[in-house]
C-alpha positions as a Markdown table, in Angstrom:
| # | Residue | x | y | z |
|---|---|---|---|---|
| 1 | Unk | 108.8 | 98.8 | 110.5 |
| 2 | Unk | 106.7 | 101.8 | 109.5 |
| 3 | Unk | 103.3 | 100.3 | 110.2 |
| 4 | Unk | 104.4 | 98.4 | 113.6 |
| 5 | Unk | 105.7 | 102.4 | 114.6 |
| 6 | Unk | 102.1 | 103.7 | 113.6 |
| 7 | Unk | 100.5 | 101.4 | 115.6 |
| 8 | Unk | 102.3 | 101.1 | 119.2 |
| 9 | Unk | 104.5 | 97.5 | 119.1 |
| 10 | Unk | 107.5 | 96.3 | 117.2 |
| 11 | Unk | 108.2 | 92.8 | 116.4 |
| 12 | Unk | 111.0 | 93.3 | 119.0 |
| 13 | Unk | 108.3 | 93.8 | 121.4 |
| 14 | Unk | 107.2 | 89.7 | 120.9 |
| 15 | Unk | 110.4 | 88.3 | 121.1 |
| 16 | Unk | 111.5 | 88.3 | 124.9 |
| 17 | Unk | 109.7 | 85.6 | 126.1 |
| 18 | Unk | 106.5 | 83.7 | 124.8 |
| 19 | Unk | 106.5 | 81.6 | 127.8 |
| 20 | Unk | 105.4 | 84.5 | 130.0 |
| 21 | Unk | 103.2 | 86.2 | 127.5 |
| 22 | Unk | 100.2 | 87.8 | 129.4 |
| 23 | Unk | 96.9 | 88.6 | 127.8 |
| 24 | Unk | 97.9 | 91.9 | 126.7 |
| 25 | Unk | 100.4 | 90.6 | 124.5 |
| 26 | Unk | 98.0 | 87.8 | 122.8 |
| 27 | Unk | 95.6 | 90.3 | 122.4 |
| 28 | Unk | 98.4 | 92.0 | 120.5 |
| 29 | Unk | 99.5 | 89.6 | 118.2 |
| 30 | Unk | 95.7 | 88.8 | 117.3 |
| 31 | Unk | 95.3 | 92.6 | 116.6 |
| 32 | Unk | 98.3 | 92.5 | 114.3 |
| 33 | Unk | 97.0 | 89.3 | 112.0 |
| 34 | Unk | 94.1 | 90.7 | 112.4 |
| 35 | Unk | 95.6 | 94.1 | 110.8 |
| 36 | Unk | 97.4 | 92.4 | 107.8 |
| 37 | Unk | 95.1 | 90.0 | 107.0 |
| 38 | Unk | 92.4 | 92.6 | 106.4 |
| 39 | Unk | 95.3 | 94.6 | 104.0 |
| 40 | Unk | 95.9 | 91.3 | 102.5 |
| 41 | Unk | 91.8 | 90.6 | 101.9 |
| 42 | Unk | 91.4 | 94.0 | 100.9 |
| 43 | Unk | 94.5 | 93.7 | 98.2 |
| 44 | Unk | 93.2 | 90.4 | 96.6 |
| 45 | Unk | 89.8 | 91.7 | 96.0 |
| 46 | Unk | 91.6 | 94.9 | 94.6 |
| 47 | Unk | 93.6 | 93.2 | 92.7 |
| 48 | Unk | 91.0 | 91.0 | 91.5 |
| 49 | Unk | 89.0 | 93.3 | 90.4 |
| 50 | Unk | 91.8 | 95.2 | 88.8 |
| 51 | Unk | 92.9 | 92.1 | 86.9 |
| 52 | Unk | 88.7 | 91.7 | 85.6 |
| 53 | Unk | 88.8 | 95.6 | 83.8 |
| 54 | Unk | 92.2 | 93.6 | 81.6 |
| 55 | Unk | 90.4 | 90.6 | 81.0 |
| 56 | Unk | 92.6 | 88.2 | 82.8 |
| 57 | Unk | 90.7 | 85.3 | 84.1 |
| 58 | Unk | 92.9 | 83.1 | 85.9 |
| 59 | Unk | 90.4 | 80.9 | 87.1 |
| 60 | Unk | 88.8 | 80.5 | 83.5 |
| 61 | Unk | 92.3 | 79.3 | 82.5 |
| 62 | Unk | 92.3 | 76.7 | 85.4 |
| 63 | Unk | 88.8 | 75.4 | 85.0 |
| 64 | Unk | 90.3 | 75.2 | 81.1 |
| 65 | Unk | 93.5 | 73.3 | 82.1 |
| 66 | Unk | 91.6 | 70.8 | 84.3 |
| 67 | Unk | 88.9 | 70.5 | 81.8 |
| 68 | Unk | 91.2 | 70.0 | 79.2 |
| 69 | Unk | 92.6 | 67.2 | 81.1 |
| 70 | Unk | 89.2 | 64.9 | 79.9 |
| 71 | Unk | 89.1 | 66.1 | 76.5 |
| 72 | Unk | 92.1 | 64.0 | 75.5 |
């Protein structure tokens, strides 16, 4: 993996032995959600916004759909 290279641990790196997993290596894992969920945050609100300049409104059409739901 390209990003795991760039930033000094592999998944192979995890896989040993989580039984005797030291610090270091929790810190490690926390640093590495903590480095794809902010890509992933940063990507939704991109996209979001993204989807906003084309007029989709996906949560106009669910607030629609559940509303619709009562109209019958």
């Amino acid at each position: 993996m390209v990003f795991g290279d760039l930033m000094g641990f592999s998944d192979s790196d995890y896989a040993y032995n989580q039984t005797r997993a030291h610090s270091a290596d929790i810190f490690f894992l926390k640093m590495r959600a903590w480095f794809w969920g902010s890509c992933v945050g940063l990507s939704a609100f991109l996209i979001g916004n993204i989807m906003g300049v084309f007029d989709i409104n996906i949560m106009g059409w669910i607030i629609s759909a559940v509303s619709g739901l009562w109209g019958h």
